[in-house]
BAMAR-309022 format. One record per residue (C-alpha): chain; y, x, z. Coordinates in nm, 2 decimals, decimal comma, always signed. Layout:
// BAMAR-309022
[r 'A' [Y X Z]],
...
// end
This chain:
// BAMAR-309022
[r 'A' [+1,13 +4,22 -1,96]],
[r 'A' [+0,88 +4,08 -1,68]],
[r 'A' [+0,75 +3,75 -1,76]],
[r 'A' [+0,97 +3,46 -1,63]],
[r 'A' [+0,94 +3,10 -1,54]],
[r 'A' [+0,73 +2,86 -1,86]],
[r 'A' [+0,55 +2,71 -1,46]],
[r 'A' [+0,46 +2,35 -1,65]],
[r 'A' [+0,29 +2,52 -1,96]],
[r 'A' [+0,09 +2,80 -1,71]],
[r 'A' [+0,01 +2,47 -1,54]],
[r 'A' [-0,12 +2,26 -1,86]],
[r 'A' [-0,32 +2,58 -2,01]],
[r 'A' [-0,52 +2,65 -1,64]],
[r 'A' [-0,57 +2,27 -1,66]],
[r 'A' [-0,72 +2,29 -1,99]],
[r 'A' [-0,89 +2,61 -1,94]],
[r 'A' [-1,06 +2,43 -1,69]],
[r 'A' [-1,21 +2,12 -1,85]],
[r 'A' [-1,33 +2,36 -2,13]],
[r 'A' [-1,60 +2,46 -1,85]],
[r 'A' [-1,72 +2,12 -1,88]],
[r 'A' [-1,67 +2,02 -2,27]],
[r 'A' [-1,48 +2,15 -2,55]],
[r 'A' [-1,07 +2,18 -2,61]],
[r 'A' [-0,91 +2,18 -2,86]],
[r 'A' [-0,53 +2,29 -2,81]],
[r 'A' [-0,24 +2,34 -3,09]],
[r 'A' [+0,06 +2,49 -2,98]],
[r 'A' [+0,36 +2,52 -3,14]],
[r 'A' [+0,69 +2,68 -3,18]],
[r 'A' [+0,98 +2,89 -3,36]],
[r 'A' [+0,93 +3,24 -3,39]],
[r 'A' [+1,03 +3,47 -3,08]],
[r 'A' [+0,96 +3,15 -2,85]],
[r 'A' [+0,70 +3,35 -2,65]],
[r 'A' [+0,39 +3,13 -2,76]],
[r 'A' [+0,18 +3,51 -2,74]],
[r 'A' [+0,30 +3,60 -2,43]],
[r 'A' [+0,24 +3,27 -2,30]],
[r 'A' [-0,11 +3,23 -2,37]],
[r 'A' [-0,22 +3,59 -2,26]],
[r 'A' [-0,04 +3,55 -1,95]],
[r 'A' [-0,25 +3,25 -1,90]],
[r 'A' [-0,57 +3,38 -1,99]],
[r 'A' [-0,53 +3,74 -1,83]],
[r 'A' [-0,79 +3,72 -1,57]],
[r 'A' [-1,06 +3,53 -1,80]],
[r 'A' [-1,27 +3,58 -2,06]],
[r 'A' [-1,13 +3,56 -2,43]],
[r 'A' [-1,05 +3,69 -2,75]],
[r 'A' [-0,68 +3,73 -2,94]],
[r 'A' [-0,71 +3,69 -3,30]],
[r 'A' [-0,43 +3,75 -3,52]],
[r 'A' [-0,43 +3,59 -3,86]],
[r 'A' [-0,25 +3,85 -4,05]],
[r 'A' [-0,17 +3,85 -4,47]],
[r 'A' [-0,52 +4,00 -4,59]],
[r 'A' [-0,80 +3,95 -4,82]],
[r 'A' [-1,10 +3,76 -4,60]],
[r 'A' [-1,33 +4,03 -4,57]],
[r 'A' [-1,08 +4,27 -4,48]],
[r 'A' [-0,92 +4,00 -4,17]],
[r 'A' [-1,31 +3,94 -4,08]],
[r 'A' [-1,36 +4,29 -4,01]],
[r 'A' [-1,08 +4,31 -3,81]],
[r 'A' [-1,16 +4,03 -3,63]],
[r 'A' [-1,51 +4,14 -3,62]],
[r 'A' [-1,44 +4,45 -3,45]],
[r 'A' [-1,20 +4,29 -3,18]],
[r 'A' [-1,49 +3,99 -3,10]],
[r 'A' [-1,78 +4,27 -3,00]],
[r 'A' [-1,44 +4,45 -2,77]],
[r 'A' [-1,32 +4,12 -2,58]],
[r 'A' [-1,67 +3,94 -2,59]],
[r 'A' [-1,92 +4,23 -2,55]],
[r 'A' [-2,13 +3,96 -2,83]],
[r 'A' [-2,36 +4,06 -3,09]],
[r 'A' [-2,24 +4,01 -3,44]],
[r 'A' [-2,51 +3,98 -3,73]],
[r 'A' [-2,48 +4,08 -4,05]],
[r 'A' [-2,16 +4,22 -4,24]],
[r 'A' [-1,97 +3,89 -4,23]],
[r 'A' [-1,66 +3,86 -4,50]],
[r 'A' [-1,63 +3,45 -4,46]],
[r 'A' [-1,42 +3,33 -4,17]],
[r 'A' [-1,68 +3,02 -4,13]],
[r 'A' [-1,99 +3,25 -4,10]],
[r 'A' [-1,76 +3,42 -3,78]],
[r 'A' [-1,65 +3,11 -3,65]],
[r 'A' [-2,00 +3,00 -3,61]],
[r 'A' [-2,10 +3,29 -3,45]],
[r 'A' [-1,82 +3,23 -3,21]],
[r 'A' [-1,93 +2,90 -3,17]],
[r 'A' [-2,28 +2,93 -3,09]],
[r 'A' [-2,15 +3,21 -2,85]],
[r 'A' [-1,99 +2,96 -2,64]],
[r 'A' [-2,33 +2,73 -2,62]],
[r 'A' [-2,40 +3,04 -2,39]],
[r 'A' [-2,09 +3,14 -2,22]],
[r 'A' [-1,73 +2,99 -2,15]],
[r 'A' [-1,43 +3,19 -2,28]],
[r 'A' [-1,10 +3,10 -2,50]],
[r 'A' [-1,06 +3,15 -2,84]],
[r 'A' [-0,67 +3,20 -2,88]],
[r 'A' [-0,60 +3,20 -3,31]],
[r 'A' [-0,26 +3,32 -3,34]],
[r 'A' [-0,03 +3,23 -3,65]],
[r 'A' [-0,30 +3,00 -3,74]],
[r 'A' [-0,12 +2,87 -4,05]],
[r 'A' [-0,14 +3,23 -4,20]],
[r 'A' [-0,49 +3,08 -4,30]],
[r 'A' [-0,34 +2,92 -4,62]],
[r 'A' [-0,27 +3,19 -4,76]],
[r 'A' [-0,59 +3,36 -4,67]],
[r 'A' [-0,82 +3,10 -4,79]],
[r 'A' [-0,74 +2,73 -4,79]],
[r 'A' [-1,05 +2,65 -4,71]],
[r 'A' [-1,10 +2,77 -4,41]],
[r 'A' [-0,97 +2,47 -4,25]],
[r 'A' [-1,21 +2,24 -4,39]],
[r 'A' [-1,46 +2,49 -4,26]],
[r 'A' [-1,34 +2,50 -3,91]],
[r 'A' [-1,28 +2,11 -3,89]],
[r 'A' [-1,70 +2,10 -4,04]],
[r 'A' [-1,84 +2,33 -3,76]],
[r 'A' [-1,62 +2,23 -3,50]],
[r 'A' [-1,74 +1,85 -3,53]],
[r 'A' [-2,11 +2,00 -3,56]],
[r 'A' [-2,06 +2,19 -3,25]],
[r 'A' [-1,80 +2,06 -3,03]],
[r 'A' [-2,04 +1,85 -2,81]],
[r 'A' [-2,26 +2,22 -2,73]],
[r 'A' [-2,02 +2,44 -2,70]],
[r 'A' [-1,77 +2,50 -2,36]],
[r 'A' [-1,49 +2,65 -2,50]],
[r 'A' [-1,12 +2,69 -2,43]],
[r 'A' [-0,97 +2,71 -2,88]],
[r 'A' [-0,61 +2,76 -2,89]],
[r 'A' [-0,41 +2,71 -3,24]],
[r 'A' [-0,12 +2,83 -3,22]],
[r 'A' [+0,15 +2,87 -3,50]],
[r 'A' [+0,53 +2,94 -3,57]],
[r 'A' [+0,58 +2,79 -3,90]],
[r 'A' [+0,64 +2,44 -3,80]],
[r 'A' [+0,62 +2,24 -4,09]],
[r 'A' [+0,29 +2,41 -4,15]],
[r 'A' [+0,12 +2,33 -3,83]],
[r 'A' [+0,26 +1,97 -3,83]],
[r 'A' [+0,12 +1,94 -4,23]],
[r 'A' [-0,23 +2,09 -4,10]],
[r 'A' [-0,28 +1,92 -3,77]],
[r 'A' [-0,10 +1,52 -3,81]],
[r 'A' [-0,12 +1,53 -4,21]],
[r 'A' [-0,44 +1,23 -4,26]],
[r 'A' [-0,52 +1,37 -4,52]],
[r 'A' [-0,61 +1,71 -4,39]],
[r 'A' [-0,93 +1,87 -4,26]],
[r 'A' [-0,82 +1,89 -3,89]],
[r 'A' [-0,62 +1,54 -3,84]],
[r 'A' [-0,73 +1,43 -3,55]],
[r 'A' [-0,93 +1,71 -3,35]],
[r 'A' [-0,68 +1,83 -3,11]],
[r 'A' [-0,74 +1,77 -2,77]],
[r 'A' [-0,34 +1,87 -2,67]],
[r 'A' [-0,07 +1,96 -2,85]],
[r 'A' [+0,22 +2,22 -2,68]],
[r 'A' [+0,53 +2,27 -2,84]],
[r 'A' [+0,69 +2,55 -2,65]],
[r 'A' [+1,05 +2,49 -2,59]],
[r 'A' [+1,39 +2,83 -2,53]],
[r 'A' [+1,43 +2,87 -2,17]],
[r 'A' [+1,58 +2,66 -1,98]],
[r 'A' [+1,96 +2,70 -1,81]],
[r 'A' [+1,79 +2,74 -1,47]],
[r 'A' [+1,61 +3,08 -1,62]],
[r 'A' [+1,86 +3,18 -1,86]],
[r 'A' [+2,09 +3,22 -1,52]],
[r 'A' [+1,81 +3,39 -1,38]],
[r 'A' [+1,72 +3,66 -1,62]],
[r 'A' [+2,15 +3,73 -1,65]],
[r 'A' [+2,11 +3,76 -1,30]],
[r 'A' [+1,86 +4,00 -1,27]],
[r 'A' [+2,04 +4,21 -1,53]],
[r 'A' [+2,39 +4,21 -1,41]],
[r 'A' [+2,47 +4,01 -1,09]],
[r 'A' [+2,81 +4,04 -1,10]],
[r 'A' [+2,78 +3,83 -1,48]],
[r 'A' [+3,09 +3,62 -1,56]],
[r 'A' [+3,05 +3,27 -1,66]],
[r 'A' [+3,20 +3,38 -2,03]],
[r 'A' [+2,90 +3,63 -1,99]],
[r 'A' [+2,62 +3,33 -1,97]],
[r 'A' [+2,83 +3,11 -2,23]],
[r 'A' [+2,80 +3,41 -2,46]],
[r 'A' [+2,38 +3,45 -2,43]],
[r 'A' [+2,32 +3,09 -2,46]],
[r 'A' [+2,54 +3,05 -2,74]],
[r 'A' [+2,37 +3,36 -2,95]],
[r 'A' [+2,04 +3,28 -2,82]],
[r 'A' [+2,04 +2,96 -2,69]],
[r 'A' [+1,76 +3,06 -2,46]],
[r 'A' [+1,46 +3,22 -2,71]],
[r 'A' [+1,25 +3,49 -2,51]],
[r 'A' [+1,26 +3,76 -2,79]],
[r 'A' [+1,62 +3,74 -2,87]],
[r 'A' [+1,73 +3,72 -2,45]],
[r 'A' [+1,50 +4,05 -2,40]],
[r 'A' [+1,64 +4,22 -2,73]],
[r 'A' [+2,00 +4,21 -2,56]],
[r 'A' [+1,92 +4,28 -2,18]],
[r 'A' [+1,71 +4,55 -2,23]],
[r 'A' [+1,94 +4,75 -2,45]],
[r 'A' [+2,24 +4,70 -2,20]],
[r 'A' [+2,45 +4,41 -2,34]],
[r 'A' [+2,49 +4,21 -2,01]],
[r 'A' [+2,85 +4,11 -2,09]],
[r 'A' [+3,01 +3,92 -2,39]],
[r 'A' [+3,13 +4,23 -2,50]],
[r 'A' [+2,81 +4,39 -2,56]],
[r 'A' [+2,59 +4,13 -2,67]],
[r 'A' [+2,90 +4,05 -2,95]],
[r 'A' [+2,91 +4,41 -3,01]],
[r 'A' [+2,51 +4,42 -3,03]],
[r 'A' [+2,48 +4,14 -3,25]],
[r 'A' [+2,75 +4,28 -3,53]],
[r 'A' [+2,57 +4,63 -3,57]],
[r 'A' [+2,46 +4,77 -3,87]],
[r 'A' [+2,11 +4,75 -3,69]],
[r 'A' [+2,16 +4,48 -3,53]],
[r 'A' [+1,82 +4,27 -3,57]],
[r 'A' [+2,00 +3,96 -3,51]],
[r 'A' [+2,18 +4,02 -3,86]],
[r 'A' [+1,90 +3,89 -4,08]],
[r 'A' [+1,68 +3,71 -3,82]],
[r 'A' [+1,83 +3,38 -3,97]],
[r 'A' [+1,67 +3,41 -4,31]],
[r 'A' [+1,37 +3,60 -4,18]],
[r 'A' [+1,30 +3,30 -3,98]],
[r 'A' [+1,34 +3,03 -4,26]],
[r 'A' [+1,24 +3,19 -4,60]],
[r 'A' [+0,89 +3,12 -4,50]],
[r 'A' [+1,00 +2,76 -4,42]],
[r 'A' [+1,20 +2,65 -4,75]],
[r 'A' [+1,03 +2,85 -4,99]],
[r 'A' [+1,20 +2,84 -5,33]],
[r 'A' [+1,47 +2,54 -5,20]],
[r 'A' [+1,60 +2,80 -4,97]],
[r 'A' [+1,94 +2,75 -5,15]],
[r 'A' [+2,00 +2,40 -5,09]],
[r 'A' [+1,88 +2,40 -4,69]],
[r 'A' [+2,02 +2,71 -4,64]],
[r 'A' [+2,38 +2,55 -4,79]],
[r 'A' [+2,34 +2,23 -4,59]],
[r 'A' [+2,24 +2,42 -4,28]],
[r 'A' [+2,61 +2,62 -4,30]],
[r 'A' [+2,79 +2,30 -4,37]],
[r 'A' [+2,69 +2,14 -4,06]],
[r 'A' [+2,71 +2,45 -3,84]],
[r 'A' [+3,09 +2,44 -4,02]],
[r 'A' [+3,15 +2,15 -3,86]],
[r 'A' [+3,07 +1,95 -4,16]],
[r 'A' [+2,86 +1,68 -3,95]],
[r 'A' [+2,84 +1,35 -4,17]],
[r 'A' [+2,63 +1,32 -4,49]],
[r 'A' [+2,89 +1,20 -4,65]],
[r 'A' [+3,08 +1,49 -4,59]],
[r 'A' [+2,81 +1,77 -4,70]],
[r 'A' [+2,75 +1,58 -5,02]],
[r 'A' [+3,09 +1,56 -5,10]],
[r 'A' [+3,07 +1,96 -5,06]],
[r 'A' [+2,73 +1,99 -5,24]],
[r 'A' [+2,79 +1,73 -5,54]],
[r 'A' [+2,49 +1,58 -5,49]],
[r 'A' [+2,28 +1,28 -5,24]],
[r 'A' [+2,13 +1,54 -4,96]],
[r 'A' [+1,98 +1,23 -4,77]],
[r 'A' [+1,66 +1,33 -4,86]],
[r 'A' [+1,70 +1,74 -4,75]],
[r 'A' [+1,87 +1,62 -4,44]],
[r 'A' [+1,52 +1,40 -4,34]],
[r 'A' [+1,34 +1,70 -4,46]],
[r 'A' [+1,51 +1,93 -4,21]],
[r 'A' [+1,52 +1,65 -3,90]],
[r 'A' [+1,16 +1,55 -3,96]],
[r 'A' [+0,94 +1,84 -4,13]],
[r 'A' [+1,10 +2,11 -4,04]],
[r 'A' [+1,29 +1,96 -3,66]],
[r 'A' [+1,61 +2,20 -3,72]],
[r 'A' [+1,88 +1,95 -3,68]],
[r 'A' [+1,90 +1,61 -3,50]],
[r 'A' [+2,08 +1,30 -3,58]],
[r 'A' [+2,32 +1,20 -3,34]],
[r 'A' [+2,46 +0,87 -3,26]],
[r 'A' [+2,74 +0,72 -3,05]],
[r 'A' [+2,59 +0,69 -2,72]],
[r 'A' [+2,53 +0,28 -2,67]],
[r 'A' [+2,54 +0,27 -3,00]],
[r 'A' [+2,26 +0,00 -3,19]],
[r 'A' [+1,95 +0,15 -3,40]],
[r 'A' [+2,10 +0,03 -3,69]],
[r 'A' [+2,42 +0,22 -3,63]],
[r 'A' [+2,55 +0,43 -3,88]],
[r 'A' [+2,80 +0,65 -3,74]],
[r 'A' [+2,54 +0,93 -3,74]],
[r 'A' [+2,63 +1,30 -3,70]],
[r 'A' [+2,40 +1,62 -3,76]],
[r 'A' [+2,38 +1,92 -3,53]],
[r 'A' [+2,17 +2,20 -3,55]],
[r 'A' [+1,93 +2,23 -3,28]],
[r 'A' [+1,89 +2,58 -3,24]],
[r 'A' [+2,15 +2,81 -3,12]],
[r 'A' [+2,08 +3,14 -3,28]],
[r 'A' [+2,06 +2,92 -3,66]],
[r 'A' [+2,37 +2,77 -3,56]],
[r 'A' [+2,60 +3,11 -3,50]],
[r 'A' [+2,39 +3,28 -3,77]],
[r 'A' [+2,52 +2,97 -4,01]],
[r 'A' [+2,87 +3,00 -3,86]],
[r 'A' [+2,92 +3,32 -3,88]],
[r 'A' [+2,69 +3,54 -4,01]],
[r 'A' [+2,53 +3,34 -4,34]],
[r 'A' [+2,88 +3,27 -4,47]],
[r 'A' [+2,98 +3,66 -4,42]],
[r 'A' [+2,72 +3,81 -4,64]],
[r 'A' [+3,04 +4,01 -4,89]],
[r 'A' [+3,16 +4,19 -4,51]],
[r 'A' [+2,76 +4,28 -4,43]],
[r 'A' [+2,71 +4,43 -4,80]],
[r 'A' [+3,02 +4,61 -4,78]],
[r 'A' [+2,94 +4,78 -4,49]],
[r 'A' [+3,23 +4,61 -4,29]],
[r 'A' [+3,06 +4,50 -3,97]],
[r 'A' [+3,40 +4,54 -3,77]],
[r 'A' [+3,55 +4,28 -3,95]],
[r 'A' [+3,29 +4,06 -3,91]],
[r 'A' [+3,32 +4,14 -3,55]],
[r 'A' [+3,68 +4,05 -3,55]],
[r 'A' [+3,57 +3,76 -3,77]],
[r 'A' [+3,39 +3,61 -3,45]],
[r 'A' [+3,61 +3,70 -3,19]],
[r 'A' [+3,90 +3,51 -3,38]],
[r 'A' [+3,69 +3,16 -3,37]],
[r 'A' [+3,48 +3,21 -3,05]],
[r 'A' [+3,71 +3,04 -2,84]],
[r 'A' [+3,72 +2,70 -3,07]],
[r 'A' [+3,30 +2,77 -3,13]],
[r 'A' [+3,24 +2,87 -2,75]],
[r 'A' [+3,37 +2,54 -2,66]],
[r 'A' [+3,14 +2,34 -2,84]],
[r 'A' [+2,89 +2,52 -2,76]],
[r 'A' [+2,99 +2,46 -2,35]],
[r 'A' [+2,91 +2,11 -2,44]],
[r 'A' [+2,54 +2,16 -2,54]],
[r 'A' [+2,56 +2,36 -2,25]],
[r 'A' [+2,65 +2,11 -1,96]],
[r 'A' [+2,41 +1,87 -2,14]],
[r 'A' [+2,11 +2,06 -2,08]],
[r 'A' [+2,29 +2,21 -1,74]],
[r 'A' [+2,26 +1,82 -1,65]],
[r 'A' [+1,96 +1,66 -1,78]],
[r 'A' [+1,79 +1,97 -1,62]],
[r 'A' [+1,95 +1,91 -1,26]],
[r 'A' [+1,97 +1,53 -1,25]],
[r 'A' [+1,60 +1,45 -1,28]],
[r 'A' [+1,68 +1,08 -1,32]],
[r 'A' [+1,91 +1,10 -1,62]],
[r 'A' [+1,76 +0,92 -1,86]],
[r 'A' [+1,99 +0,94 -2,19]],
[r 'A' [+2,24 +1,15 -2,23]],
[r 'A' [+2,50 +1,22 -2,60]],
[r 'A' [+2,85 +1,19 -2,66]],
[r 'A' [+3,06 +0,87 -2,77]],
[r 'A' [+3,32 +0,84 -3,08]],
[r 'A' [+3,46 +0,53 -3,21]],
[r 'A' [+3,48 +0,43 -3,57]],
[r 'A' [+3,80 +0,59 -3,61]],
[r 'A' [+3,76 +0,88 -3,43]],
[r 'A' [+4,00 +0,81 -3,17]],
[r 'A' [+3,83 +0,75 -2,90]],
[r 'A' [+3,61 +1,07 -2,82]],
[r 'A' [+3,42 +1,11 -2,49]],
[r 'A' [+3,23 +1,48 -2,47]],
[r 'A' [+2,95 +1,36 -2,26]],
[r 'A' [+2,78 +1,04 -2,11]],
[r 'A' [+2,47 +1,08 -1,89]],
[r 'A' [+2,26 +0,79 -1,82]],
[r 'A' [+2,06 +0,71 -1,53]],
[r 'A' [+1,89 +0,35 -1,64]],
[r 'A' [+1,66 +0,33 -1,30]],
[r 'A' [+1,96 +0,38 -1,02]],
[r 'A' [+2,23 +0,21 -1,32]],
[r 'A' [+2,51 +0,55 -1,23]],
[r 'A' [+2,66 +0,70 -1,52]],
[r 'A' [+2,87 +1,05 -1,57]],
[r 'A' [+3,14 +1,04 -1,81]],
[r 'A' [+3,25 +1,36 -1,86]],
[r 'A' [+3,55 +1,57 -2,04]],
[r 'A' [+3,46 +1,92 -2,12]],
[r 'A' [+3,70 +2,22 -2,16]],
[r 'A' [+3,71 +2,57 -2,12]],
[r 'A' [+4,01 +2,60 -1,96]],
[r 'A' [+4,00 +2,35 -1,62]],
[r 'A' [+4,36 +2,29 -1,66]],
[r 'A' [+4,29 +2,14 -1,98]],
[r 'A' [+4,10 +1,84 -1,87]],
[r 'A' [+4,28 +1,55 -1,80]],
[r 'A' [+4,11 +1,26 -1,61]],
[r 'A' [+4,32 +0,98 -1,68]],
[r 'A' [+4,28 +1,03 -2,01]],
[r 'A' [+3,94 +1,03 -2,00]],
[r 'A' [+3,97 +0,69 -1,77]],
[r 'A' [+4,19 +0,55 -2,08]],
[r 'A' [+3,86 +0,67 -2,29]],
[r 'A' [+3,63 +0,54 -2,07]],
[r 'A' [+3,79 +0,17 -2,03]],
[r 'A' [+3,75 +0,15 -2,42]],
[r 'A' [+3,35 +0,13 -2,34]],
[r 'A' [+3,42 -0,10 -2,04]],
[r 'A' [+3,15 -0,37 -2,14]],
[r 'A' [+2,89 -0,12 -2,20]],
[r 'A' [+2,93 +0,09 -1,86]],
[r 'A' [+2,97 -0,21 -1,65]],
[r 'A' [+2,61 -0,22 -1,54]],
[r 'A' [+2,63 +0,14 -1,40]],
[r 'A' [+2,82 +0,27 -1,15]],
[r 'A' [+3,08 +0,53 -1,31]],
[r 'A' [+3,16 +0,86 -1,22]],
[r 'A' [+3,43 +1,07 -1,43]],
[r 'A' [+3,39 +1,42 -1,43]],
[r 'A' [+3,62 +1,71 -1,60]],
[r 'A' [+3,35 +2,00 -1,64]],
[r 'A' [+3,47 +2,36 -1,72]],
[r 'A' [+3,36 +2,73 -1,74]],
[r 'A' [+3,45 +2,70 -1,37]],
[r 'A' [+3,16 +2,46 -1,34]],
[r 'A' [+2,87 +2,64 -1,53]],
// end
């Protein structure tokens, strides 16, 4: 797949890249596995001088040599002695770049910890020792989030506050998710696009696993993603294993929960017989895998808080494939297949409302809050409510798949019981539909 859009971020690395001529950066960025943070970076330093390290599980010595090796390739330097201590490298490095200007790109940077933990208290030592001699471009860049957030904004580690810039590499957007369908099958329906940003919510890795191999309709990427090869099978605890550690078992319960449609705590710790307030702060705030939603106009204080998973892919893996383990040990992938197809319609449409809130706050430049509404009782539900604070214009919004569904004076009915809050905006009611994607 040919590299497509990430514009701001090519923007922000050529920026930095070129104050590093002048006086040392130092960059962290971040993101979920399959993101593209690799591709990324060497796209943005192809026609300069640096060196890729990868930071892979090995004894020091061993990853020095390695890294060794690829330093004398990329930087045509001189390396003295037989180094085995990532410091005595680093310095090299360092005192390279007194000379010449180049970017030093670390990849899975957090794999350091379990290398040697002190490695970052060497790096944060020379780097304060040389960072006022040296011109060069560092890049950190990691995957495990809670990792990178414990080594970089953690005060009591080594390398609080040295970053210059911190990236956190975001899925594609709608805009490019369109595009890439596009380019693989222009006559794509709009229960083809729903389909790819519901199973991959717009991550690089998992967009290129599908198009390249063919599956351009919702057919194919359903039947693609319920093989017995499918990779997307156990990407979900590939990805998270690393994250939990040993209290996999409670996350991983309170992440299916939610993605069930279980969004209140009350309601998951009814289900897991114990208080999760404390895993569910873990999982907003460490590890940013679900968000707390409120009522839109709702006060700070409020408590009518519901949790949503952030990231597509986790969310259909919890729905469907997490809770479905018995049909993938049997062998009975067709089931689970048929498993899927019976709920998509009822899960599809949920998923069309993430949708049309990203579709919007990516088109209308000026929104400047956007959620759903729900009363105490439930009874009043509006989908959608987009807020534009600086032109006071509001969209209230009913979202179906099926147009004929939508019924606007219903919504109007919805919409008067909020008639003190959107009085200060200028109202439009909108029904929004597969039609409209």
């Amino acid at each position: 797949m040919k590299f497509y859009n990430r514009t701001k971020e090519l923007e922000i690395l050529a920026r930095i890249s070129e104050q590093s001529k002048k006086s040392s950066c130092f960059t962290v960025m971040v993101g979920r596995r399959r993101i593209g943070k690799t591709s990324l970076l060497l796209e943005s330093v192809k026609e300069q001088k640096h060196l890729y390290l990868f930071v892979s599980r090995k004894s020091e010595s061993l990853l020095c040599e390695q890294f060794q090796r690829e330093a004398i390739k990329s930087l045509n330097m001189q390396i003295f002695g037989n180094i085995t201590r990532f410091s005595d490298l680093f310095e090299q490095l360092l005192i390279f770049a007194t000379k010449e200007q180049y970017t030093l790109i670390i990849d899975e940077f957090q794999e350091f910890d379990n290398v040697n933990p002190s490695i970052f208290s060497d790096i944060q030592n020379l780097w304060d020792n040389y960072k006022d001699r040296v011109k060069i471009n560092f890049i950190a860049s990691g995957s495990i989030y809670s990792m990178m957030m414990k080594i970089f904004e953690n005060g009591k580690e080594p390398l609080f506050g040295r970053l210059n810039s911190k990236i956190t590499l975001q899925p594609f957007n709608v805009g490019t998710i369109k595009e890439i369908l596009n380019d693989y099958n222009p006559k794509y329906t709009s229960e083809d696009l729903l389909c790819l940003y519901m199973i991959t919510g717009g991550v690089p890795k998992y967009i290129n696993l599908l198009m390249e191999s063919g599956s351009v309709t919702k057919k194919k990427m359903l039947d693609l993603v319920t093989r017995q090869d499918s990779p997307f099978i156990g990407e979900g605890k590939d990805l998270l294993i690393s994250e939990f550690g040993k209290e996999y078992g409670i996350y991983f319960s309170i992440l299916q929960l939610i993605a069930s449609g279980k969004t209140t705590q009350s309601e998951v710790d009814s289900i897991i017989g114990k208080n999760t307030g404390a895993y569910l702060v873990n999982l907003e705030k460490e590890y940013s895998l679900i968000t707390k939603n409120k009522p839109v106009f709702s006060k700070p204080e409020s408590r009518k808080n519901r949790w949503s998973l952030n990231d597509n892919y986790l969310r259909f893996w919890f729905r469907f494939i997490f809770p479905n383990q018995s049909l993938i040990e049997m062998g009975k992938y067709e089931l689970l297949r048929e498993l899927i197809e019976m709920n998509y319609k009822q899960y599809s449409g949920l998923i069309l409302e993430k949708y049309f809130r990203a579709k919007i706050t990516e088109e209308k430049k000026r929104i400047t809050g956007i959620g759903s509404y729900w009363d105490n009782k439930g009874e009043n539900e509006i989908d959608l409510i987009a807020l534009n604070d600086l032109d006071k214009t509001a969209i209230v919004a009913e979202v179906k798949r099926n147009p004929k569904k939508i019924d606007l004076n219903l919504l109007q009915t919805k919409a008067d019981s909020i008639k003190k809050e959107l009085s200060k905006y200028k109202t439009e009611l909108k029904g929004l539909s597969m039609d409209d994607m």
